[in-house]
N, C-alpha and C positions, 0 to 999 in steps of 0.2 A: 293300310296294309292288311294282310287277309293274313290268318293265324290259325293255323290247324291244333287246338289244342285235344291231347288225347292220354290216359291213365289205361289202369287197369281196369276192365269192366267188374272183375269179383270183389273189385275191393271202394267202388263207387260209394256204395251208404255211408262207410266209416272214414270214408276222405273228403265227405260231401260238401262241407265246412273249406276246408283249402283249394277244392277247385271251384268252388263259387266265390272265392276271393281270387284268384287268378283270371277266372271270366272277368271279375270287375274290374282289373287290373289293365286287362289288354280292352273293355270297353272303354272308360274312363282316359285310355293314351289315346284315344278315337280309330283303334282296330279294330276288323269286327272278326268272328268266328269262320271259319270254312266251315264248319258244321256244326249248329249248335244241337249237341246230344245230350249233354249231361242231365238237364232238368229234366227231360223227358224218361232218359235210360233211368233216374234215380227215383220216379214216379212207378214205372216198371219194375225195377228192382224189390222195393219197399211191399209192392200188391203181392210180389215172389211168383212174376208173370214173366219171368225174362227167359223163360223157358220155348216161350210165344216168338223170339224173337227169331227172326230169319239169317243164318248165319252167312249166305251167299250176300241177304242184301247188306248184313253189315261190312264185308268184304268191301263190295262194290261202294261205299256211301265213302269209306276210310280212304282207298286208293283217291277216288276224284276228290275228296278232301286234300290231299296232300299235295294230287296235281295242281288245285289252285291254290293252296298256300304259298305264302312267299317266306313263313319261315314257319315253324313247329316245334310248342311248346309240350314236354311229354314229365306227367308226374310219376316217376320212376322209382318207389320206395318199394315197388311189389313186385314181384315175377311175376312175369306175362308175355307169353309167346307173343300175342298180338300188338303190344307193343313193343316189342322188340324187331316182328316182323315191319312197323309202321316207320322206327326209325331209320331201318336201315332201305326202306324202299324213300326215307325223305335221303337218305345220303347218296343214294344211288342219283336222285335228282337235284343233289345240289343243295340242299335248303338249309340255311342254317336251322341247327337246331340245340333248344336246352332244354337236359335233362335236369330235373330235380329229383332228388333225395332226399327224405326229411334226414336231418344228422342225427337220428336213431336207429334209424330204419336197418330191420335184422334179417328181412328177406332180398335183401339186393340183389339179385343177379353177379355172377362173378362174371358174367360175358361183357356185362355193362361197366363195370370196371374197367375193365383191359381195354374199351373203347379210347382210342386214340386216331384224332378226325378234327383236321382244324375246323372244320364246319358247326362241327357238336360242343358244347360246351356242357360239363357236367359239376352243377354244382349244390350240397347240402344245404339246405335250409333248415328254417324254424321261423316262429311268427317273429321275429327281430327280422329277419334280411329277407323276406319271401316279396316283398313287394318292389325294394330295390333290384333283388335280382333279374325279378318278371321287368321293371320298369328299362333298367342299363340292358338287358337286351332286347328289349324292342328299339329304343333309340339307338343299340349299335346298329343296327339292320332292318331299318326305316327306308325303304326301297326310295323313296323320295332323291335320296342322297347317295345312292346306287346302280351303276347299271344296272337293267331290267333282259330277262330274257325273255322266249318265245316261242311257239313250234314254226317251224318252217316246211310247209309241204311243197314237193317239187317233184317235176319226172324225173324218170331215170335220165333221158339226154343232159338237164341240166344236172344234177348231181353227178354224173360223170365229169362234166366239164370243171365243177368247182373244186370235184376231188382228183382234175388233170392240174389242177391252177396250182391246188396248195402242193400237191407233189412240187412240182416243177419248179415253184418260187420256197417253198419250205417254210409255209406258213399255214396257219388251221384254215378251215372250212369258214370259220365266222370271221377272221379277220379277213379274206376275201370278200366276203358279202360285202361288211362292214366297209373296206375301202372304196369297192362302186358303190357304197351308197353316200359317201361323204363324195364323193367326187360328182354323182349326179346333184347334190345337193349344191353343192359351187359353182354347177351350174346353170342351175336356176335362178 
């Protein structure tokens, strides 16, 4: 499974310790990284070069990170537009995702609070439960044991026709697909 994990950038050095035990975490369950940033952004950081850093390409690295993850772990003790902006671009696609909080943490976000999303799971940790909790959600949502999505590109003729089908029979667009394709599968 692919695992977009992502924090706050400003607060990288002094969290560097818990998100290199969460990388080992989702290595160690045999997931790998949609991006792996940390060692390198905390190399960057440390020089006080992160000033170098290109904000368009971090944009663009974060989105297609998220688009190929299947789910998104986010260290959440810190304010942070960009993670904020990254969780709700993974809820807008569906991904499960968990937020952590260390159960001190004094700059939380009150928006992440109010976060209520059966997709999102938001839960406080400390070095007792930080590895169960990384560990219980990747095995909830082990794609293996899931349906899997997809893009589907099509012309307009056929996307009309599929969005005449589901009108008319009152069913979604994918469970149309989905039935000619079990039905051409029957008959093969």
């Amino acid at each position: 499974m692919i695992v977009h994990l992502t924090s706050s950038r400003a607060n990288v050095v002094e969290n560097i310790e818990t998100l290199r035990e969460i990388v080992g975490l989702i290595n160690e369950s045999g997931h790998v990284l949609a991006r792996d940033w940390i060692e390198p952004y905390y190399h960057v950081a440390v020089k006080n070069a992160a000033k170098d850093v290109d904000p368009a390409q971090v944009y663009k690295l974060n989105v297609d990170a998220i688009e190929r993850a299947d789910v998104m772990i986010i260290e959440a003790s810190f304010k942070s537009f960009g993670s904020g902006f990254q969780v709700a671009t993974a809820m807008s696609k569906k991904k499960p995702t968990l937020m952590l909080i260390k159960d001190d943490a004094k700059n939380e976000s009150i928006f992440s609070q109010g976060l209520n999303d059966p997709l999102v799971q938001r839960h406080a940790y400390n070095a007792h439960n930080l590895k169960s909790l990384v560990i219980n959600f990747l095995e909830e949502n082990n794609i293996n044991s899931k349906d899997l999505r997809f893009n589907f590109v099509i012309d307009r003729q056929l996307y009309n026709y599929i969005r005449w089908k589901s009108f008319k029979s009152r069913k979604t667009k994918a469970e149309i697909v989905r039935e000619l394709l079990l039905k051409d599968m029957d008959e093969v």
